[in-house]
N, C-alpha and C positions, 0 to 999 in steps of 0.2 A: 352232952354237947354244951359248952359254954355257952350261958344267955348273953344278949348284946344286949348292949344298956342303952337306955333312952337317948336319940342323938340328935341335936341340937342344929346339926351341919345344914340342912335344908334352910333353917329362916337365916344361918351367916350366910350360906353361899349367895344368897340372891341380895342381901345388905351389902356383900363386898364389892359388889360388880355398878353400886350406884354411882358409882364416881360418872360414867358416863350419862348417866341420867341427869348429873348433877348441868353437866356440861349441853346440855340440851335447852334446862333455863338459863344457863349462861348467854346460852345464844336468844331466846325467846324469849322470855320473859323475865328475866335478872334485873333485880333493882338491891343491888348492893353499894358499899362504898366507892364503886368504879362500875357504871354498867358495863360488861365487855360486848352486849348486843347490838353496840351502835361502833364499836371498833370493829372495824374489819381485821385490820393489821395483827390485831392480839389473838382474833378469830383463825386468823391463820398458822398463828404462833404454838397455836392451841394444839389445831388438827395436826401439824408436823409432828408436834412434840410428841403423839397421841404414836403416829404412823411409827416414829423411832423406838418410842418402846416395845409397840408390837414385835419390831425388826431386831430386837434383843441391842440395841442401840442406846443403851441406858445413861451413858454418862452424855452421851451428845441429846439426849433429849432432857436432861435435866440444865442442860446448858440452854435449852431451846426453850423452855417453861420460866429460865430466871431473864428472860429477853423480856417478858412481860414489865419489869420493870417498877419504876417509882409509884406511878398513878395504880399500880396494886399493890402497894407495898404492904397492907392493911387489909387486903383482899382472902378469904380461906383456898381461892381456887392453887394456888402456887405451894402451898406446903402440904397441902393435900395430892397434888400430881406427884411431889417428891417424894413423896411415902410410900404410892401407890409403888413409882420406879424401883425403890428398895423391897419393897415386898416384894416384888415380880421378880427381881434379878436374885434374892435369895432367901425363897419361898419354902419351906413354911418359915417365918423367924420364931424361935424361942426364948424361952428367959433367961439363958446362956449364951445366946446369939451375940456375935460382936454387936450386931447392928440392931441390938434388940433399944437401947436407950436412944440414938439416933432418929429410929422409926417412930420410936413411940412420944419422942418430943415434938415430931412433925404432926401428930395426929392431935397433942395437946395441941399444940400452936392452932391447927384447923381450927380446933372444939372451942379456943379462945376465941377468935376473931370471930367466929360464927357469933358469938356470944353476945358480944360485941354490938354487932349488928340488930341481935333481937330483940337486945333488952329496952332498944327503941324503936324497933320494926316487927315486934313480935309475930307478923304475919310474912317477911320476908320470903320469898320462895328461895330465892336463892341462896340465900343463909342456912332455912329451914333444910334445904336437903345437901347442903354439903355438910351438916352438922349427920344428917341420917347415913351419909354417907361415911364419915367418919364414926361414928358408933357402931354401923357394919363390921367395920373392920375390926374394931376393938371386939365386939360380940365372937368375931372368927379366931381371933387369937384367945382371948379365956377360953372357946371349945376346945383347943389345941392344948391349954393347960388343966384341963377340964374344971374350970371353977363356972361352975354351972349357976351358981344363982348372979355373978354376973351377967353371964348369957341371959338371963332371963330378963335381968333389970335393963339390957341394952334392949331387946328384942322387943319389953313392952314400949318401949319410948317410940320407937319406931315402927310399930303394927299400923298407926291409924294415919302415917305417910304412905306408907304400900298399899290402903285403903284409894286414898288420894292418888296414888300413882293409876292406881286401873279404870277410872275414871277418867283419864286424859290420854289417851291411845287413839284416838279419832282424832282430837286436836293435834298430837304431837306425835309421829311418829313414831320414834324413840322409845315409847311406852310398850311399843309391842313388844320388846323381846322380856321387861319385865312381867307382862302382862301371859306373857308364855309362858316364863319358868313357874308362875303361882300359880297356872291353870293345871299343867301338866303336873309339877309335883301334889297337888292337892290330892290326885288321885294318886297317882305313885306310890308318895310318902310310906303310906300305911299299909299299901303292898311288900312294900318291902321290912316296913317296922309295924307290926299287928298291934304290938302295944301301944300306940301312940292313937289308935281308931276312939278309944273313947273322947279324947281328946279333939278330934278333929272336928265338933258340933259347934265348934267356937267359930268353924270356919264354912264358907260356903262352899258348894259342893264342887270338889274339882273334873277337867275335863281333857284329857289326852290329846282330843283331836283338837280342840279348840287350841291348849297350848303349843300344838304343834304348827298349825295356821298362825297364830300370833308372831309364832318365831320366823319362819317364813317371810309374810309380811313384815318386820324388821328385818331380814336380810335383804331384802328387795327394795324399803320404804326409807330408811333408817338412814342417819349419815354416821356418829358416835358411838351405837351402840351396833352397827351393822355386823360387825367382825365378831360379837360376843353372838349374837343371833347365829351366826356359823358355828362356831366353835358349841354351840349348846348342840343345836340340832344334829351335828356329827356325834357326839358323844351320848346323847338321850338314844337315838335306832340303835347306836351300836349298841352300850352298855345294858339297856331297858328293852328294846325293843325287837334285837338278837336280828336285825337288820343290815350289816355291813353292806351291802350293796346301795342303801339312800343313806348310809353316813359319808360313804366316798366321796362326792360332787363338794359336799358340806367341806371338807377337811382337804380335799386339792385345792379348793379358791386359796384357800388358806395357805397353806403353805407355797403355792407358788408367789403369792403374795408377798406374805413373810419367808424368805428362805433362810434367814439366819435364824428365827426363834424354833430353836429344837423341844420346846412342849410342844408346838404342833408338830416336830418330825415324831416325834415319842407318839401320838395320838394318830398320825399317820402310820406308822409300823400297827398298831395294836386295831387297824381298822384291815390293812393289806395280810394283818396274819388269819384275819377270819376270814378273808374272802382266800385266800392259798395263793397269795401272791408271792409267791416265799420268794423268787429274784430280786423283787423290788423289794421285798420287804429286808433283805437283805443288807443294800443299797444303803435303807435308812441306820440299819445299825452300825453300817462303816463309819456314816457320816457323825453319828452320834462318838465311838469309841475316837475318830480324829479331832473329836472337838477338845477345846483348852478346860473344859470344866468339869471337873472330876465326877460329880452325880451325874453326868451324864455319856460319858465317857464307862464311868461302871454300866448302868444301863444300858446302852451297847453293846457290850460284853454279852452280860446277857440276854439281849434280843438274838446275839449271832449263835449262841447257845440252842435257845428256842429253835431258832431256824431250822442249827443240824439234827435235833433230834424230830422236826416236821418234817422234815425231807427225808427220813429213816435213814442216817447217816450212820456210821459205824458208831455203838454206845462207849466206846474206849474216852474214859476219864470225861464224859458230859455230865453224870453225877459232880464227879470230884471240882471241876471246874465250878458249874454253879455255885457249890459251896462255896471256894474261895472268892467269888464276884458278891457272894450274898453277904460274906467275912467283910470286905470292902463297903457294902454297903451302908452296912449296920456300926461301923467306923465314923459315916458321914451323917451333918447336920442334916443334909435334906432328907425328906420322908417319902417315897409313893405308894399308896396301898396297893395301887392298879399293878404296879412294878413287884411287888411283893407276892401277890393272887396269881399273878404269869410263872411265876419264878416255884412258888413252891405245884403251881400243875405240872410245871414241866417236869420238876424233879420226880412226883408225880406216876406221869406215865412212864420215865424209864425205870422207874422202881416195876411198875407192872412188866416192862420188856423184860426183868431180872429176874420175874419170878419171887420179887420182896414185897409181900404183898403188905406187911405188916408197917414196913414205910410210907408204903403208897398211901395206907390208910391215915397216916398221923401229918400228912404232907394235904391231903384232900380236906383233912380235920380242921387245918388250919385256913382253907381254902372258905368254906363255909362260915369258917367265923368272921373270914373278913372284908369276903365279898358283896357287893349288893351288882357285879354283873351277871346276868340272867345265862347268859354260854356258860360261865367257869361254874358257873354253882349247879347247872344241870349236870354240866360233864363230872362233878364233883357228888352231885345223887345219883347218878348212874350207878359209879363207880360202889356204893356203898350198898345201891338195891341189888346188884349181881352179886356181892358179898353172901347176900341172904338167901340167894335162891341154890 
C-alpha cells in the first residue's frame, strides 16, 4: 500500500477561508488607511460583492468590490476580494494556469499594502489579518505545488494570529466558525494522518464536539463567515462523520440560497447519494452536465453514471463510459479528489458485478490512497477483508 505523505492541507484550508474573518475587523475594529467600519455604503458594497460570488456571479462581483472606490485605493481589502474571486471561479490555479500571474499579482499587491500599513501600525488588526489572509492562500497554492518548506514558512508567520483568532469568539462572532475548524480538526487531523500525532504536542488538545457547537453557532451567530459555517458543517458529518442525514439541512440552506454555485450542487449530489436519494440526486447531475463549464459539466456525466449503476441499472458500457468521462477529466486544469474517490468506487463495484475482481482491487487500491472519507474508505476495507476470508 502506498504511504501518504505528510499533508500540509489542514493549516491552508483554515488560512484560506480568512478573508472573511478579515472582513469581520473591517467592520469592528479596522483602523486602516480608510476605516470601512464607519462606512456603511462600502459596508454594503462589501456584503453584495460577498452574496455574488457565492451565487458564482464572479465578474458582477468584482465589478461590485471596485465600487469601493478612490478613499481605498491604497486599501488590501479590494485586491484581496479580487483574488479571492479568481481563485473560486477557477479553482485550484496552477503554475500553468492562465490566471496563475494575474492571481498571484493580486495577492502581491494585498501583501504590499498590508505592508504598507504595518511598518507604521505594526499592531494594525486589519492589516495584520488581511496580510494572514493573504499568506493563507499563498500557503494553499505551494501545498498544491508541493513546495513544502514554503508551506511551512507561510504556516509559521501565521500560527500565533489563529492563536489570536480563538481568543475573540465571545467578542465577535465570526470567530466561531474559525474556532470550529481548529477545534474539530485537532482531533481529526491525526485520525486520519497517524504520522503527524507526534507532532501534534505543539498543539492543544482538540475537540469534535466543541468544534462542532462552534460551527453551529457561526451558522446562527455570524454575518461573513455564516455560509462557510454551513458549508463546513455539511461536509465534516458527511465526509468524517458518515452522517448524511445532519449534513443535509447544512447544504439545502446552501444551495437553495446560492442556486447557481454548482460546488454546492456537486456537495449536494455527494450528500443525496449516501442518503439514496438517487431521483434527486439525479436532478443535480443534469443540472451539473447543462451547465456552460466543462469541469463541471464532466462531473455530471459522472454523477449520472454513479446513479445508474446505484439504481442496478443495466451494466452495458457504465465501465466503458466512466473511463472516457475520467479521459475528459484528466484533460482539465481543475482537480477533485472527492470526484476522483466516487469515480474509481463506482468503477469499483461494477467490476465486482463482472465478476473482475482483480480490477476491483486496483480501482479500491486507489480509493484508499486518496481518500480521507470515512464511507468510501470503509466500503473500500470491506471489499479487501472479504478478499481474505
Amino acid at each position: 500500500m502506498q504511504k501518504k505523505q505528510f499533508n500540509y492541507n489542514y493549516y491552508c484550508l483554515i488560512l484560506r477561508y480568512c478573508l472573511l474573518l478579515t472582513l469581520l475587523f473591517v467592520i469592528h475594529i479596522g483602523k486602516a488607511q480608510k476605516k470601512l467600519s464607519d462606512d456603511i455604503q462600502s459596508l454594503k458594497i462589501v456584503t453584495l460583492a460577498l452574496d455574488q460570488m457565492y451565487n458564482f456571479d464572479f465578474e458582477i462581483a468584482k465589478s461590485t468590490i471596485n465600487k469601493l472606490g478612490k478613499p481605498y485605493e491604497k486599501h488590501p481589502a479590494a485586491p484581496y476580494f479580487l483574488s479571492m474571486c479568481i481563485k473560486n471561479e477557477y479553482y485550484p490555479i496552477l503554475k500553468n494556469s492562465p490566471q496563475y500571474s494575474p492571481y498571484l499579482a493580486l495577492i502581491e499587491q494585498t501583501l504590499y499594502r498590508c505592508q504598507q500599513i504595518l511598518d507604521s501600525k505594526p499592531n494594525d488588526p486589519e492589516a495584520l489579518f488581511f496580510s494572514l489572509a493573504a499568506r493563507g492562500d499563498l500557503a494553499l497554492f505551494y501545498s498544491k505545488q508541493n513546495e513544502l518548506l514554503k508551506v511551512i514558512q507561510e504556516i509559521r508567520i501565521a500560527y500565533s494570529y489563529m492563536k489570536t483568532a480563538l481568543q475573540l469568539k465571545k467578542q465577535y462572532s465570526e470567530f466561531y466558525f474559525f474556532s470550529g475548524l481548529y477545534y474539530f480538526y485537532l482531533e481529526q487531523y491525526p485520525i486520519t494522518h497517524p504520522s503527524v500525532k507526534p507532532f501534534m504536542i505543539l498543539f492543544e488538545k482538540g475537540n469534535k464536539a466543541q468544534g462542532f457547537a462552534d460551527l453551529k453557532s457561526g451558522s446562527q451567530l455570524a454575518t461573513f463567515t455564516q455560509n462557510e459555517s454551513l458549508i463546513f458543517l455539511s461536509g465534516l458529518y458527511n465526509k468524517y462523520e458518515t452522517r448524511p442525514d445532519l449534513s443535509l439541512p447544512f447544504i439545502e440552506t446552501l444551495v437553495s440560497k446560492y442556486p447557481n454555485n454548482l460546488n454546492f450542487t456537486q456537495r449536494y449530489f455527494e450528500v443525496l447519494i449516501e442518503l439514496k436519494k438517487y431521483d434527486l440526486a439525479m436532478l443535480q447531475a443534469k443540472k451539473l452536465i447543462n451547465s456552460q463549464i466543462p469541469f463541471f459539466q464532466i462531473s455530471g456525466k459522472i454523477y449520472e453514471t454513479i446513479v445508474l449503476e446505484k439504481t442496478n441499472s443495466s451494466l452495458n458500457n457504465l465501465h466503458q463510459n466512466l473511463l472516457l468521462h475520467l479521459n475528459e477529466y484528466f484533460k482539465n486544469n481543475r482537480k477533485s479528489e472527492d470526484l476522483l474517490v466516487m469515480t474509481y468506487s463506482c468503477m469499483a463495484r461494477i467490476c465486482i458485478k463482472e465478476k473482475n475482481y482483480n480490477k476491483a482491487k486496483a480501482y479500491y487500491q486507489k480509493v484508499i490512497e486518496k481518500t480521507e472519507n470515512v464511507s468510501y474508505k470503509k466500503e473500500a476495507d470491506d471489499f479487501f477483508k472479504n478478499q481474505k476470508q
